[in-house]
N, C-alpha and C positions, 0 to 999 in steps of 0.2 A: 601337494605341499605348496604352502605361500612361499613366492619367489620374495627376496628382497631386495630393495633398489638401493641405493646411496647417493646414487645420479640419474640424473632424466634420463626415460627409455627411451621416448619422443619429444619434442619439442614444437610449439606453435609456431615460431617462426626465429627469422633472427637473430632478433633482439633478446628470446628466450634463449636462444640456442647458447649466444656469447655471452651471456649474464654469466656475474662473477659469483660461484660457489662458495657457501660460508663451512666451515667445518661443521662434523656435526659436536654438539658438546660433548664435553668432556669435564672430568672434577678439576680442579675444583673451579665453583662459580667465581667469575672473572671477576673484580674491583675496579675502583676509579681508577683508571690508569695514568693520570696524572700526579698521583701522589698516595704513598702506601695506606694515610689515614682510611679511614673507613667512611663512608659517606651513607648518612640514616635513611635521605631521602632516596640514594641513587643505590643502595647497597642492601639495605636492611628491611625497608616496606615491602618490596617487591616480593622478599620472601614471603612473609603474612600474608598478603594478594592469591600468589601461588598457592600457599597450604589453604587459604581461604578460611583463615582468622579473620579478617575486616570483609565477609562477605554479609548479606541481607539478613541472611540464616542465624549468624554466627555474632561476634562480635561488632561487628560491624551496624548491624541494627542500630535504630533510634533512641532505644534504652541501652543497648550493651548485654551482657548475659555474664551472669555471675558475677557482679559490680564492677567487667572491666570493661570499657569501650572503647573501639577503634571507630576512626574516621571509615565510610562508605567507600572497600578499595583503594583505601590508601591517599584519597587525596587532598586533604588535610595532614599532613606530614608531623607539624610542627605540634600538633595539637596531641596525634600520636606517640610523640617522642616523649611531652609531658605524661600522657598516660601510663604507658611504659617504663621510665624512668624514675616518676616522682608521684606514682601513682599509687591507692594504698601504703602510705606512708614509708615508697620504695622497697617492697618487697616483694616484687617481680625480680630485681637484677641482684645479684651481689657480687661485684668485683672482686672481690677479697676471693673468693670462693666461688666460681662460674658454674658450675656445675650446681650449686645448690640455691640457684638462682629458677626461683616459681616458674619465669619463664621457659625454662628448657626442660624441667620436670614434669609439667603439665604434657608439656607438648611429646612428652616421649613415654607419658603413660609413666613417669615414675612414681607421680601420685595421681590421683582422680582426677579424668577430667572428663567434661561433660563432651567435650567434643571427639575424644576417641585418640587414639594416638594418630600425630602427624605427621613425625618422620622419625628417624630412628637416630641413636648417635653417632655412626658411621657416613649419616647424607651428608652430603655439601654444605647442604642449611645450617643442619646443627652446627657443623665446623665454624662457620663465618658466625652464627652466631654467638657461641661463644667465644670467640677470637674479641667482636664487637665488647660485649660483655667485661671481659679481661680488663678491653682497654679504658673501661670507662665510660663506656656508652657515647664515643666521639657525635657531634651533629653534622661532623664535615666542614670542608673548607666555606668560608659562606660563598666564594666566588669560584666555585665547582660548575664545569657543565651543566648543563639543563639539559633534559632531553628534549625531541626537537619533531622527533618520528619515529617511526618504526616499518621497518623491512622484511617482509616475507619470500624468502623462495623454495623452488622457482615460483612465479608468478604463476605462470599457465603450465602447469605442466598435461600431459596425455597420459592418461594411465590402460593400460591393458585392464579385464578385469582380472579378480585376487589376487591383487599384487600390492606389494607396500612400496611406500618411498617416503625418506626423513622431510619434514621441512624444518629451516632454519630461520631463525630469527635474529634480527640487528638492531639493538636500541642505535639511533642517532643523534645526537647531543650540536649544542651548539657551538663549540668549536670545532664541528665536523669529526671527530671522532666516530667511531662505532663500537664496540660492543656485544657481542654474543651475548644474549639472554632469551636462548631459545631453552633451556631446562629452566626459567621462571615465566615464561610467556604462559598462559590460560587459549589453549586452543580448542576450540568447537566448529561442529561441519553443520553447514545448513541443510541438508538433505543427506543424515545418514544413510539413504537407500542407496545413492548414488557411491558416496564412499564416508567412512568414519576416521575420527583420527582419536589418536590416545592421549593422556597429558604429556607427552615428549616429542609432541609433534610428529609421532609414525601415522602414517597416515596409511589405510586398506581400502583397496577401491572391492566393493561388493559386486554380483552379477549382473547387477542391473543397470544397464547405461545410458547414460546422462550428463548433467554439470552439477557442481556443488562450489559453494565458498565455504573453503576453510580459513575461518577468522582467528586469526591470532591479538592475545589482549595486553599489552604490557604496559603499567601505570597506565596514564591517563592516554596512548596512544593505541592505536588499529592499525590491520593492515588485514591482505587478504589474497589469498592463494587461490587461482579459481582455477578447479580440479575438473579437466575433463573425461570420462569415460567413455570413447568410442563404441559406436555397435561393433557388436564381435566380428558377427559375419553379414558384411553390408553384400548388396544385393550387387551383381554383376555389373548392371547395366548403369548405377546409382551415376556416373558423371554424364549420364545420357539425359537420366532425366532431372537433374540440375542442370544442366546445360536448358533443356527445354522448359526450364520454367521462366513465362514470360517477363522482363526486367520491366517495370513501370515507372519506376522512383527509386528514391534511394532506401527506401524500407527493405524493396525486394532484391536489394542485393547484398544489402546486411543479412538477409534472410539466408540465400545461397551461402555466405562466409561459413555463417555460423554452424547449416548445416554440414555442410562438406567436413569442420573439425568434428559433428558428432556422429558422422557417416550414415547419416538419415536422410530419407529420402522424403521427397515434399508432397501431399496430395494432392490428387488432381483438383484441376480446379471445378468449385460448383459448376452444375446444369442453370440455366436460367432462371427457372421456377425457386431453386435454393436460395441463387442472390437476390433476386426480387424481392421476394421475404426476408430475408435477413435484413437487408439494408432498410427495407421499409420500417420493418421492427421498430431496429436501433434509429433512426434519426428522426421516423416521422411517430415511434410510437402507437403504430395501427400495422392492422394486415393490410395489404394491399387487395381492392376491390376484384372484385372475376374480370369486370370489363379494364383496370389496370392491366391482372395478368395475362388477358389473353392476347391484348395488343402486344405487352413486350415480348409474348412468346413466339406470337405471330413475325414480330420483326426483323427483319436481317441487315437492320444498320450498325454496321459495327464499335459505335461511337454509344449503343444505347444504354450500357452501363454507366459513364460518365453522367451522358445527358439527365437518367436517371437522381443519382447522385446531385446532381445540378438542382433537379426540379426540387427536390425532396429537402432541400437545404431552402430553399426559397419559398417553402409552404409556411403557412401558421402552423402547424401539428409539428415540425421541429421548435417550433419557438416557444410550445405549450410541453414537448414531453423534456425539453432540454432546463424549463421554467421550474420544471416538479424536482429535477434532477439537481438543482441549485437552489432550490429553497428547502430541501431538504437537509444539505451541506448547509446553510447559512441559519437553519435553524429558526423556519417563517413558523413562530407554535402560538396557539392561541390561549394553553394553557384552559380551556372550558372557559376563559373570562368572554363575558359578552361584552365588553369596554373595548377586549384587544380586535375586533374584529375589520374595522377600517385599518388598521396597521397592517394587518398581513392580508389581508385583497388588496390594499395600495403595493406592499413590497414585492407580492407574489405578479401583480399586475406589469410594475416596474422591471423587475427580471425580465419578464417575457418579450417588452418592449425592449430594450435592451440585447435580446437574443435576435430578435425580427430584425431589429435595424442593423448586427454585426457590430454592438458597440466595442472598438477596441477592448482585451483583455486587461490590460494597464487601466484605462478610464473606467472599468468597470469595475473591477478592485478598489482604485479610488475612489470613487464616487461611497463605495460601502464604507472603507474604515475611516474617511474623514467624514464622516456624516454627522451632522449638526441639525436643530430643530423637529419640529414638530415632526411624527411620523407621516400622519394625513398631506402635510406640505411636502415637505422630503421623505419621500416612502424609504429609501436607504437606511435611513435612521433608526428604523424597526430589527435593522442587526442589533442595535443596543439594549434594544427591549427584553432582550434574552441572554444578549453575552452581556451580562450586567458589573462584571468584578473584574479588577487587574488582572488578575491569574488566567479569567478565561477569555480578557483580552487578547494578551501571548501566548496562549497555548492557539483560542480557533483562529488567529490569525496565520500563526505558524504551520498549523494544521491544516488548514483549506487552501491558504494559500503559495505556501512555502514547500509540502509534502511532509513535515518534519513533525514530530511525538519529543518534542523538548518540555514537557510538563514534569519531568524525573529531575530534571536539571533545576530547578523551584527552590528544595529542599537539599540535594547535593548535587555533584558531576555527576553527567550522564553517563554511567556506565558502561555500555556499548558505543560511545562518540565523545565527540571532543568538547562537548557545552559543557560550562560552567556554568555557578548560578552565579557569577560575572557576568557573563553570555544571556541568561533568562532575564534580568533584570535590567540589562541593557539597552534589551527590546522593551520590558514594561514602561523605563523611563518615557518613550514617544506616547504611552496614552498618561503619563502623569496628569497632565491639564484636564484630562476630558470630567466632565460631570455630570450632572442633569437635576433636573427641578419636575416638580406634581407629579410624585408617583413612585415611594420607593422602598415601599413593602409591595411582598410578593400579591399580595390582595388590592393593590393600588397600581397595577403598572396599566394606565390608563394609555388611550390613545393623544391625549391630550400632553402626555407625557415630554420633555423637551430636552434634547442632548444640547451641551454647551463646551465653550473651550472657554477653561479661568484662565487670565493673565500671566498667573505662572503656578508652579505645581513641582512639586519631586517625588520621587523615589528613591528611600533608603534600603541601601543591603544588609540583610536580617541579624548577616553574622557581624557585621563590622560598627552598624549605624552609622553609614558613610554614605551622602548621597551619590547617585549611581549616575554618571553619565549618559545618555542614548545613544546609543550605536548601534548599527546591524552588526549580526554576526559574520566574525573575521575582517572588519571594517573599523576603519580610527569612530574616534568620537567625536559627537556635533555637537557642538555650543547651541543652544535653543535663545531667541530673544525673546523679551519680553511681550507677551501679546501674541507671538505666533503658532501656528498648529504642531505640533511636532512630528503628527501625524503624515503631513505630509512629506514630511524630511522621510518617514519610513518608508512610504511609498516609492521617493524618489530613489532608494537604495533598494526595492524590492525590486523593480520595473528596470533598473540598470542591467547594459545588456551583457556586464561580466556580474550578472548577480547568479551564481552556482545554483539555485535554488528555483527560483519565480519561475521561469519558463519550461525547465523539467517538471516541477512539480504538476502543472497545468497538462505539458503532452502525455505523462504518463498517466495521468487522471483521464482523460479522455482516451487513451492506449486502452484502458482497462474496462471504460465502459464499451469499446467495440469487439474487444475480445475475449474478455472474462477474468481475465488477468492482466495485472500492469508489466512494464518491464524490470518493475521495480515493484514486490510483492511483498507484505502490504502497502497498497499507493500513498499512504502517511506517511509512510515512515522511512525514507531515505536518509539512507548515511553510511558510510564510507561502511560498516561489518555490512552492507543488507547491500550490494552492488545490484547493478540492473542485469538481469539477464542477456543483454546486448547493448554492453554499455556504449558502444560506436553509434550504434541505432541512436538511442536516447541523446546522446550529445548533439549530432549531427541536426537531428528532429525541434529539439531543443533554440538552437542555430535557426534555424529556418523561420523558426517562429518569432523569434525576433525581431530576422529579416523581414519578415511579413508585416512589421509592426502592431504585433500580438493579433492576428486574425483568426478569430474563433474557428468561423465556417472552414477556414483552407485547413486548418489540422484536421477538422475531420473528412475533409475532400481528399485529403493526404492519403488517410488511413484508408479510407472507402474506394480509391480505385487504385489501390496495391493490389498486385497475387495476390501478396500475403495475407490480406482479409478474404479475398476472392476463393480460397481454397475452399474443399467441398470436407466435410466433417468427418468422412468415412474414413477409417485409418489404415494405411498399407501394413504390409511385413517389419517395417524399419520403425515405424513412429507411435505403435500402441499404445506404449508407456509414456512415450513424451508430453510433460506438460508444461514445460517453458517456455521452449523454444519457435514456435509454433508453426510446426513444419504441417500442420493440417489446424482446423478449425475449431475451437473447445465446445462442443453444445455447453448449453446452463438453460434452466428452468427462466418462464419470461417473468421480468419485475410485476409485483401483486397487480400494479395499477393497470400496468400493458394487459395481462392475460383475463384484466376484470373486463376493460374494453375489447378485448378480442371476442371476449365469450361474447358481450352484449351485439357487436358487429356480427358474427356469422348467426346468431339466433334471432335478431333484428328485435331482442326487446331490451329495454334502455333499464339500465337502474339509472334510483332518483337521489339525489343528494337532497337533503332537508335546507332548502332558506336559499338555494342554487337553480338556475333556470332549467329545465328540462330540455334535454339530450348534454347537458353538462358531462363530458367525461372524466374519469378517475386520475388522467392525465394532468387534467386542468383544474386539480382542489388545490386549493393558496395555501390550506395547510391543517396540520396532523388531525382537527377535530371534525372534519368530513370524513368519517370512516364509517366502516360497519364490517361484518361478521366475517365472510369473505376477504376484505383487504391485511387485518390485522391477520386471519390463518395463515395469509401468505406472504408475509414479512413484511410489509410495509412499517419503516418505522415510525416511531417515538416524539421524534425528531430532540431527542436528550442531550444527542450529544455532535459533533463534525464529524462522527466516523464512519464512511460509507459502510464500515462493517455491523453499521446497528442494520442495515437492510439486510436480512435473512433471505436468501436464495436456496438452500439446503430440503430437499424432499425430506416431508414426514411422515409417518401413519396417520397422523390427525389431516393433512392435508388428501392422504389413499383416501381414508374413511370418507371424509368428504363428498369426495369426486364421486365417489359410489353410491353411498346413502341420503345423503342431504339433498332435499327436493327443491334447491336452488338452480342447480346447473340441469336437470332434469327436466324442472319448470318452467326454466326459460325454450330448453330444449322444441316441449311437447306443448309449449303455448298455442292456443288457439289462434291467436296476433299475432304468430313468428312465423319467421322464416323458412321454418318446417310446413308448418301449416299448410302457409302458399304457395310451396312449393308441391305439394301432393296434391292442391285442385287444379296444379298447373295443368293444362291440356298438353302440354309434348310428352313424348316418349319418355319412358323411364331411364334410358339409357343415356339420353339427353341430359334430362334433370340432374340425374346421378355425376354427370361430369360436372355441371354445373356446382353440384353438392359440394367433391374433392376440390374445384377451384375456389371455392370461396373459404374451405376449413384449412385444406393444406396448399393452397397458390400451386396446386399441380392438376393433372390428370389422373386419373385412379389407372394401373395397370390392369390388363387385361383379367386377372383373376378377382381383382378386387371388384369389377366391375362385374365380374359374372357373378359374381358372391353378394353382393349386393343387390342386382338384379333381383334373384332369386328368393331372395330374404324380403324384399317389396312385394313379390308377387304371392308370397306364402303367407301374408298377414292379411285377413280380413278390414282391418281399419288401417287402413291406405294412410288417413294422417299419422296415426299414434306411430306406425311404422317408420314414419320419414321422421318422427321427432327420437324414436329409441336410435335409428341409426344416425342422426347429428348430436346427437347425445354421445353414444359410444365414440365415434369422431373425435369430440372435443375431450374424451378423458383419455386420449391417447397422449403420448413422449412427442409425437409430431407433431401435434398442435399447440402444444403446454412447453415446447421448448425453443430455442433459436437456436438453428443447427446449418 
């Protein structure tokens, strides 16, 4: 039988422990408590939100449904209250007679309605609404509270598994007042596996243990309840071996916090041969050679992981797979035009210099959105070649480099976050001025092409026709002069080191390229419902980087000589299910471009890119029209859009079938020219060669069976070559070589 709670079983800490307890509700829903009138915006909307009359589906849509429309969620009030009130010739409400007011009959199924009954005449809703009704449809006092915020608790609570506990909710208005509208808050869990919650804010923690944010939505504010489920039965020795897990930084001790609340235990950390390859992977974008691995296996300086780290940051092959990695975000495309092609070998060139030399992360951003002139002179300019329009101005600037999916906010309030299209167009005002000359149909965007800044330029809001000041988000407004960039003014509020946004968005975008996951999931899209999985991590990380004066390489020197990256992928008793927190390592399948150069590295034969120097690797194409057969099966994208989620990493059948039948990987395999090849008129032993084999596919040794197993499989084939190429072949379509683990 489900236990149920009313109050914390457990608490996270103090601060949780003394936190002030809201009732749970009760009927009837509370009013402005400043005065008996009835208030539309602070009393009446909320309701419709709730019953989800003004949602996407419903009313609330761009046309309306069934000739009535609501504002998206309510946020448009005023617009609401005419619809409602004076809407169809006011025959929604009838004072005279509440009851026989469309509004409350629809909604209770007394006549048809397309959306089903909403509430019954006995709910709290109906009551206020026809109370509302009665009195004439009040709009409220005009100088009534605002609301201000909204309060979830507990914040943290600890839940046993199947067990319930209420959460409550607190609108906060601006004269400090509060509020109970925890029976009109819209509550959703982000990982129902972990625990779900009802529309009443009961919330069930399920078997499975973990974390979850339970977001609570009221009007235009969030908040967020972060629900943890401990393991049932953690392991005896569990503060032994957080105790012994090594502290390097401050990563790996947010790491130990966090696990200790979910009673997991951390994985050991890789063998040498693991990290070797991993870190090679992620920074330099290649395997590491036999003669790499054997020296660092060989070594017993204890410093050789850093050193590692060190070298592999200070290579060109970082500054090439880190080049692919950023012109892919910044959208380097050539569109099949043979015009664009000096723009993006100049832009994709520029990236990479820029990576090489450590260009600060601030001057590097810079340098891109204020970019003016020819692309061939100013290769940066080539971001405008493709982010051609205001819209996609503020969305990929917000999007790359912000971490934020404000593109909803265009058209209405962002309905998960606090933007407006006040907020959206605020930012557009900073590219008002921007323009450009020769080139501006899509069949015309020449390299010759030329970004400029007019003398002045505006920005009007769609709803009002009122020009739009420029401002960052949650920041006063900037008077722009005549003649200046305004662009820069963005930058200088983007790069500010209380800017909530700029430096997060960055660490956790490079978080997610080392581990597979950000701390913040998806890496776009932060905002107060989507929290970071260790939000302390993230802030702190964040911090540092700024301190650092935006230094690329040290975030990810950061990341790369924590435990916490250091761990080995195998997963204990405690952490199988765990995918957040990252008490062990995530494998993922390698990026198209990486496992296309892997395969060409351990088979020693090169593909060729068309109009590209030969041994050109897949690393190092400037952009989306160097492809072929191979790279597009294995998600390389588009380059359509800023969302690292157009990169496909997901195994398919078409990619199995592949690996098996396609006499690509085969034929590089059993080449006559390859690495197979050479390696069976080698003159040493087989036993020799065969380690050499395993070092060069998997940066290891082959275990003793594998070694006899192979052996024998050599010696049982009459064509000595075909044999060393079926078995590098078999090798390479294995999970060990095809993944970073």
């Amino acid at each position: 039988m489900r236990r149920t709670f009313s109050v914390l079983m457990i608490v996270l800490s103090a601060s949780a422990l003394h936190a002030e307890s809201l009732p749970i509700p009760t009927d009837p829903i509370p009013t402005d408590a400043a005065t008996t009138q009835l208030h539309f915006a602070n009393d009446i909307v909320p309701i419709f939100t709730k019953l989800g009359c003004n949602s996407g589906g419903c009313h609330g849509k761009s046309t309306g449904r069934g000739g009535f429309k609501l504002s998206l969620f309510g946020f448009e009030p005023a617009d609401d209250f005419d619809a409602i009130s004076r809407g169809s010739r006011g025959r929604r409400v009838f004072p005279a007679s509440p009851d026989e007011s469309l509004l409350l009959k629809k909604a209770t199924m007394a006549v048809p309605h397309g959306g089903g009954r909403r509430m019954e005449t006995t709910d709290p809703e109906f009551v206020l609404l026809r109370e509302w009704i009665a009195a004439e449809m009040p709009t409220g006092r005009g100088d009534a509270p605002k609301i201000t915020g909204l309060r979830i608790e507990p914040k943290t609570p600890l839940m046993a598994n199947d067990v319930e506990l209420q959460l409550t909710a607190a609108a906060i208005y601006s004269d400090g007042s509060t509020r109970d509208v925890t029976r009109l808050t819209r509550f959703r869990s982000s990982d129902s596996a972990v625990a779900d919650v009802d529309e009443h804010g009961l919330v069930h923690s399920e078997s499975r243990s973990g974390e979850t944010a339970i977001v609570g939505l009221y009007q235009e504010q969030a908040a967020v309840s972060r629900v943890i489920v401990p393991t049932a039965n953690p392991p005896n020795d569990l503060q032994q071996r957080l105790n012994d897990l090594p502290i390097r930084n401050f990563i790996d001790r947010h790491l130990v916090t966090k696990l200790k609340q979910l009673r997991v235990a951390p994985a050991s950390v890789a063998d040498d041969g693991a990290f070797l390859r991993r870190a090679t992977l992620q920074i330099a974008g290649r395997l590491p050679s036999p003669a790499e691995t054997q020296a660092f296996l060989a070594s017993d300086d204890s410093n050789k992981r850093e050193q590692l780290i060190d070298r592999l940051l200070d290579s060109q092959d970082y500054a090439d797979h880190f080049a692919q990695k950023w012109s892919d975000l910044l959208r380097n495309k050539r569109r099949g035009q043979t015009p664009r092609i000096p723009g993006t070998i100049a832009f994709h060139r520029w990236i990479r210099n820029a990576l090489a030399s450590n260009l600060p992360y601030d001057q590097f951003v810079r340098e891109i959105v204020t970019a003016t002139g020819n692309v061939t002179v100013n290769p940066p300019a080539q971001w405008y070649a493709e982010v051609r329009y205001l819209d996609r101005y503020v969305d990929d600037t917000a999007q790359v480099f912000l971490g934020l999916r404000i593109g909803c906010a265009r058209c209405h309030h962002h309905p998960f976050e606090k933007f407006s299209q006040d907020d959206y167009f605020g930012l557009a005002a900073f590219f008002s001025r921007v323009d450009r000359k020769g080139g501006a149909g899509v069949a015309e965007r020449r390299a010759d092409e030329t970004i400029f800044v007019k003398a002045t330029g505006e920005v009007k809001h769609p709803l009002t026709d009122a020009v739009v000041v420029a401002r960052g988000l949650d920041a006063p407004a900037i008077e722009l002069a005549p003649y200046a960039d305004p662009r820069h003014s963005l930058v200088d509020w983007m790069s500010d080191p209380d800017n909530e946004y700029f430096a997060r968005a960055f660490v956790n975008r490079m978080w997610a390229h080392f581990f597979g996951r950000g701390l913040v999931e998806p890496i776009d899209d932060m905002r107060v419902t989507n929290p970071a999985s260790i939000e302390p991590l993230l802030d702190e990380f964040a911090a540092e980087f700024v301190e650092s004066k935006f230094d690329m390489r040290q975030v990810i020197h950061t990341i790369c000589t924590s435990t916490t990256y250091q761990l080995s992928s195998q997963a204990n008793e405690t952490n199988l299910d765990e995918t957040q927190s990252h008490s062990r390592f995530y494998p993922r399948r390698l990026a198209a471009e990486v496992l296309l150069d892997a395969t060409d590295q351990v088979t020693d034969v090169k593909t060729g890119f068309s109009g590209l120097p030969s041994g050109t690797r897949a690393v190092q194409l400037p952009d989306e029209d160097y492809s072929n057969k191979f790279l597009t099966l294995f998600g390389r994208p588009k380059r359509e859009s800023a969302c690292e989620c157009e990169r496909t990493a997901q195994p398919s059948l078409s990619q199995s079938l592949f690996v098996l039948n396609d006499s690509f990987l085969l034929g590089k395999a059993t080449s006559s020219a390859g690495y197979a090849a050479k390696l069976s008129a080698d003159n040493r032993a087989d036993d020799e060669k065969l380690r050499e084999l395993f070092l060069t596919v998997f940066s290891r040794e082959p275990s003793e069976q594998e070694l006899h197993d192979a052996t024998a499989y050599i010696r049982s084939e009459k064509d000595v070559r075909k044999a060393y190429g079926n078995l590098l072949w078999a090798l390479m379509s294995t999970k060990e070589f095809m993944y970073i683990h």
